[in-house]
C-alpha positions as CSV (number, residue, x, y, z in Angstrom):
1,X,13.6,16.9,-0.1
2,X,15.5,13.9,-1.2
3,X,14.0,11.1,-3.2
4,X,14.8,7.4,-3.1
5,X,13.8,4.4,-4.7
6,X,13.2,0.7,-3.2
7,X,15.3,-1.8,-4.9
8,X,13.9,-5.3,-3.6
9,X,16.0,-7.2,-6.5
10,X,12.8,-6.3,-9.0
11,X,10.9,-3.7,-10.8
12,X,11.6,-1.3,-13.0
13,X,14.2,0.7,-11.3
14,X,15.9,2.5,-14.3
15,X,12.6,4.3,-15.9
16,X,11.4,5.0,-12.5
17,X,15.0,6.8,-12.4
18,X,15.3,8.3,-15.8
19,X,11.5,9.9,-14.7
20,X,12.7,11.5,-11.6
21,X,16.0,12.9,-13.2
22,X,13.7,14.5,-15.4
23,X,11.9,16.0,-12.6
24,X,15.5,17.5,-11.6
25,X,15.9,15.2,-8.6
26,X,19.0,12.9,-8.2
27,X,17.4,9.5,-6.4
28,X,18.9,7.5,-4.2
29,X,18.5,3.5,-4.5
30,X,18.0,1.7,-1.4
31,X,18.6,-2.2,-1.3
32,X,18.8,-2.0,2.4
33,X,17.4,-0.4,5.6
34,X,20.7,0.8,6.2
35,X,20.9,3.0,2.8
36,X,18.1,5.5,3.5
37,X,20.6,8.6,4.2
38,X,18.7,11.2,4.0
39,X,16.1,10.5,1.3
40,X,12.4,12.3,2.7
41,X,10.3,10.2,-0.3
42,X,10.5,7.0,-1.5
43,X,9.3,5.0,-4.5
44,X,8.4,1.4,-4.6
45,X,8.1,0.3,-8.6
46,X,7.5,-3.1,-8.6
47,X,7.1,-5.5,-11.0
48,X,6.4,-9.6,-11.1
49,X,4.5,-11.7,-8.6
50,X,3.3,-10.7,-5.2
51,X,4.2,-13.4,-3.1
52,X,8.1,-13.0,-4.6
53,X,8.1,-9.5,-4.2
54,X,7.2,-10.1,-0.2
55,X,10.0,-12.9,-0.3
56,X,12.7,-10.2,-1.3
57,X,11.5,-7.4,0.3
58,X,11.7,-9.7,4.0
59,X,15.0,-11.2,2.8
60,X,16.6,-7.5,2.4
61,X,15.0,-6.5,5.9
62,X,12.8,-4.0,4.2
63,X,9.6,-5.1,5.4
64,X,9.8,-3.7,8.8
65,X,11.4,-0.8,7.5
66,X,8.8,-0.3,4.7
67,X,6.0,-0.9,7.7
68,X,7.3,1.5,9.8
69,X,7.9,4.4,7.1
70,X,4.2,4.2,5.9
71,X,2.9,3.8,9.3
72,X,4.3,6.9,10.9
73,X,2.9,9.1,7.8
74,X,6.1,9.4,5.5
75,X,6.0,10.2,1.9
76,X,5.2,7.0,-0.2
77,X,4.8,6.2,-4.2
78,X,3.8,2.4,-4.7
79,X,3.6,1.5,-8.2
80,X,2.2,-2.0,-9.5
81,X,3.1,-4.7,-7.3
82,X,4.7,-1.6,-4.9
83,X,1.0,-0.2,-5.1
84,X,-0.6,-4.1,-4.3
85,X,1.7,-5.4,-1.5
86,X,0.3,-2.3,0.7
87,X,-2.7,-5.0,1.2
88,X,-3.8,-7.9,3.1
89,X,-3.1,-10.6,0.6
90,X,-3.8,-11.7,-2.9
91,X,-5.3,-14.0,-5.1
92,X,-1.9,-14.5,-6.7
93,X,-0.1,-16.0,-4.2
94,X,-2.1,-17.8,-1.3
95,X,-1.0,-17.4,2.1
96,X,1.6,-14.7,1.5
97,X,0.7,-11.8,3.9
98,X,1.1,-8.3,2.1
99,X,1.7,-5.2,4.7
100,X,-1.7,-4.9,5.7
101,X,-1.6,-1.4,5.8
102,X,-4.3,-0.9,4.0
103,X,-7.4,-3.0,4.3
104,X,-8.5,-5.2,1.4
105,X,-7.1,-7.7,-0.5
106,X,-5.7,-8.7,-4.5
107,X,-8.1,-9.7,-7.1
108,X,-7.4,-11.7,-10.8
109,X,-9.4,-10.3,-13.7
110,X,-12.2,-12.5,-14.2
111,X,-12.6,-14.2,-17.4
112,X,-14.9,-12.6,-20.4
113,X,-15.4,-13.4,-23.7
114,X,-12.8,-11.8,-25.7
115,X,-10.7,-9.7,-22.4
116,X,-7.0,-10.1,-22.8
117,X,-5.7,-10.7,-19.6
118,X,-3.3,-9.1,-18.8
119,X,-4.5,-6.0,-19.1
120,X,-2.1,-3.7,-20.9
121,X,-1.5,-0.6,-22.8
122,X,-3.1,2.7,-22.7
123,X,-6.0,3.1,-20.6
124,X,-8.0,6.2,-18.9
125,X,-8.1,6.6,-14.9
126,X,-11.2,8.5,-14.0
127,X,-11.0,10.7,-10.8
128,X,-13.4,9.4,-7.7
129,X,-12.8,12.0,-5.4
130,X,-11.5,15.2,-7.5
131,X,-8.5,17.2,-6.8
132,X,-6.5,15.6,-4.4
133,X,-2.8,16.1,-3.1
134,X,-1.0,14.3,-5.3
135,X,-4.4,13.4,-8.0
136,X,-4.5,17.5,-9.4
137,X,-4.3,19.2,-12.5
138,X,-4.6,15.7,-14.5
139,X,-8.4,16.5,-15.4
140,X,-11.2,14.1,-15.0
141,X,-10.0,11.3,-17.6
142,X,-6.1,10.8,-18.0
143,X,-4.3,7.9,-19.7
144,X,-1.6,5.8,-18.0
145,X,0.2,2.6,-19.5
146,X,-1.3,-0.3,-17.6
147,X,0.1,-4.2,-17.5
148,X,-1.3,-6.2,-15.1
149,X,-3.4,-9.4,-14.4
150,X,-4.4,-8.6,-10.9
151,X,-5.7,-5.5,-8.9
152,X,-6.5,-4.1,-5.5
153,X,-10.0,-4.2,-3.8
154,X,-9.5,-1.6,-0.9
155,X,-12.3,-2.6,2.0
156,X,-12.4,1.9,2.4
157,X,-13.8,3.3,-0.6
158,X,-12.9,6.4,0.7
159,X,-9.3,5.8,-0.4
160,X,-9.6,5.5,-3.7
161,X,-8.8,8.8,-6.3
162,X,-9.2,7.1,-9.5
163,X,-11.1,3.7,-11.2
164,X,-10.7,2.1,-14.8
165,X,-12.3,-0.3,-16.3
166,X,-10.9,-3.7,-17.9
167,X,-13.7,-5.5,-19.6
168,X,-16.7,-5.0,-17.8
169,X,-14.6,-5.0,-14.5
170,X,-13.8,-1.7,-12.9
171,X,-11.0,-1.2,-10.6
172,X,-9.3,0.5,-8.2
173,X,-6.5,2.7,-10.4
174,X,-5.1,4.3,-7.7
175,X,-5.4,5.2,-4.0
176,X,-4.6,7.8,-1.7
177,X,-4.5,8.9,2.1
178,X,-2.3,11.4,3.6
179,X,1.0,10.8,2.4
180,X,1.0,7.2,0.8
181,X,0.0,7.5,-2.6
182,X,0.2,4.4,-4.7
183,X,-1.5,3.3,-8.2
184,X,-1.6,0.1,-10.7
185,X,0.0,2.0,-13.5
186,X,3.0,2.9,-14.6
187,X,3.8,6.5,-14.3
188,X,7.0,6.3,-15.3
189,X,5.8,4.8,-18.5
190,X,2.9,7.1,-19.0
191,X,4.7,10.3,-20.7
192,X,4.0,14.1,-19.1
193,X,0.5,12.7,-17.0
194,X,2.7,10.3,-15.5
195,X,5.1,13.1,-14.7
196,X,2.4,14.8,-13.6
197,X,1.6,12.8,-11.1
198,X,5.3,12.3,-9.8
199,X,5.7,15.5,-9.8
200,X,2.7,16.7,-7.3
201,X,4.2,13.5,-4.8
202,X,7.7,14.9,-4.5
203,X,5.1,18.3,-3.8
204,X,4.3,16.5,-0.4
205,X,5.8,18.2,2.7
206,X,8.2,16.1,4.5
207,X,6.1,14.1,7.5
208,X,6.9,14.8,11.0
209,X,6.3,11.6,12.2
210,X,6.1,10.4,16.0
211,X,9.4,8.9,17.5
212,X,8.1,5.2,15.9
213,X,4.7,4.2,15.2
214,X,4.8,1.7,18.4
215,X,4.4,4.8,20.5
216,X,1.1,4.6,20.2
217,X,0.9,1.6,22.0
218,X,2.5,3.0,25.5
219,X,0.3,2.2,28.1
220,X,-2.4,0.8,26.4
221,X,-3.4,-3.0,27.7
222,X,-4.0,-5.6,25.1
223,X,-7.6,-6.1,25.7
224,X,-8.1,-2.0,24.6
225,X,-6.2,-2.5,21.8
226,X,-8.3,-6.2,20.5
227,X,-11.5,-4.2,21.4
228,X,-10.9,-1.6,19.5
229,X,-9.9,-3.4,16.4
230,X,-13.0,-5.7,16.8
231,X,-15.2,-2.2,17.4
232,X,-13.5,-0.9,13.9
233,X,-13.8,-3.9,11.9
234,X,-16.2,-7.2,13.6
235,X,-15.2,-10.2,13.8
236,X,-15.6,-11.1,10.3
237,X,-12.9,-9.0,8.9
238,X,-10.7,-9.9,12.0
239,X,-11.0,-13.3,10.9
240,X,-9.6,-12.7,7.1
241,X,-7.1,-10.2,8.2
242,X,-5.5,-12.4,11.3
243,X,-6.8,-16.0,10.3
244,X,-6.5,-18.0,13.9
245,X,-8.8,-20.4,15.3
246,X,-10.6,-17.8,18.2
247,X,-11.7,-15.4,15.9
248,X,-12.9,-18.0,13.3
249,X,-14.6,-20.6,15.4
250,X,-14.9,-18.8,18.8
251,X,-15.6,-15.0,18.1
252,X,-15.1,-13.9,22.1
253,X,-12.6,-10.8,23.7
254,X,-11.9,-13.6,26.6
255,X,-10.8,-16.7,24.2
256,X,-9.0,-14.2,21.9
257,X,-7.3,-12.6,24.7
258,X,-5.7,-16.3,26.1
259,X,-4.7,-16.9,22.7
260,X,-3.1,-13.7,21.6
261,X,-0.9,-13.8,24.8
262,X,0.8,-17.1,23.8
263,X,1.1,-16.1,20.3
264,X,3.4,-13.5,19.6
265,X,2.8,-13.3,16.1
266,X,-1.0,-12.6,16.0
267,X,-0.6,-10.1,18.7
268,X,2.1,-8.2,16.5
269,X,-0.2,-8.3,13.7
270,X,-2.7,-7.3,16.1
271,X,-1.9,-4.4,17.3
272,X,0.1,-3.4,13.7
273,X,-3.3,-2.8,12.8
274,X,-4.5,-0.7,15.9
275,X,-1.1,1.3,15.4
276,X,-2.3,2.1,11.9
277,X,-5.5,3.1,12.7
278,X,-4.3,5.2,15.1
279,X,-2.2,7.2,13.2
280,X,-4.8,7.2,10.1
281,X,-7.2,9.0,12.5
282,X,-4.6,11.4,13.7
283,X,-3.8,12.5,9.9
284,X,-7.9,13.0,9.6
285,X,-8.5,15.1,12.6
């Protein structure tokens, strides 16, 4: 098992560091694609804006990378803006598209009489689901060091292994499915719980993923895959995910399949999504 972390040009690379070498592992930092070696688990700290953070990540070519290393199941650690790219978009930077890897989008904190926004400091993360993987032997109610102005709304409630509150405004702390672990806070800043929790996600076993995550798509015709998206998700949430005209204005499989076969884009995005379900449903089964 070899650890590496994702250096975008941002984040918080040297505490996130310092916090594995204490966990006796020697990390790797990866600024490019090419730089991987042989690292099994990586780590995604990121700090700053969301729309800047995609900006670097696609100028270093590690979008696609990133992409396909989630998608085919391997081990992965977002933290802050690592934890809120993993979504559609965000409030923070309109029209930037995030991964999309895992349904939902980016929320501010609202304003309330006397919240301090950002958020920050100490703060407890109350488990939703229990013992998980990575969320065990942290008890129901553990601190982490927070600093943040926005947050995640995952559409699956399913996914989410720990809440806290801000205000009167409760939020998704962290989430979790099969290996892709990722939270708002800052483990690396939150003492032994935050080692805790590092230390139970370099626990994961090393994925055995498929050849690459397109696989999935051999022999399958593009009106199987936009049905089963649409079957998944309606036409609604097709609509905020891939925002064209045919699924906004003219909800039908025939327009959107004339339109998705001249557009290149939306039909990668398209079928990004089936691909990811896919392999979602194979980790469940």
């Amino acid at each position: 098992m070899k650890t590496g972390i994702i250096d975008y040009g941002g984040g918080n690379l040297r505490s996130v560091a310092n916090a594995l070498r204490a966990l006796g592992q020697d990390p790797v930092i990866i600024a490019s694609p090419e730089q991987l070696g042989d690292a099994t688990h990586l780590l995604l700290p990121g700090q700053g804006e969301f729309g800047d953070t995609m900006r670097r990540l696609d100028e270093r070519g590690l979008t696609p990378f990133l992409y396909d290393w989630i998608a085919a199941g391997r081990p992965y650690f977002g933290i802050c803006v690592g934890y809120q790219i993993l979504f559609d978009s965000s409030e923070e930077s309109p029209g930037t598209a995030g991964l999309g890897l895992v349904p939902g989008r980016v929320c501010r904190f609202q304003d309330e009489p006397g919240l301090k926004i950002p958020h920050m400091g100490w703060n407890s993360a109350t488990a939703t689901r229990g013992e998980s993987a990575v969320w065990q032997g942290l008890g129901t109610d553990p601190y982490f060091y927070y600093i943040h102005s926005y947050f995640p709304e995952p559409a699956e409630p399913a996914i989410v292994v720990a809440e806290s509150t801000h205000g009167s405004q409760r939020f998704a702390g962290a989430i979790e499915r099969g290996n892709l672990f990722a939270c708002q806070f800052h483990p690396e800043k939150s003492q032994e719980a935050g080692l805790h929790l590092m230390r139970n996600f370099l626990a994961l076993p090393v994925a055995k993923p498929i050849s690459h995550p397109n696989d999935l798509l051999h022999g399958v015709n593009l009106e199987t895959v936009l049905r089963a998206v649409v079957d998944r998700y309606g036409w609604e949430e097709m609509a905020r995910q891939i925002p064209i005209r045919c699924f906004m204005f003219d909800p039908t499989i025939t327009s959107s399949l004339t339109f998705l076969r001249k557009t290149p884009w939306a039909r990668k995005k398209l079928e990004d999504r089936y691909v990811y379900d896919a392999i979602r449903d194979r980790s469940t089964t």
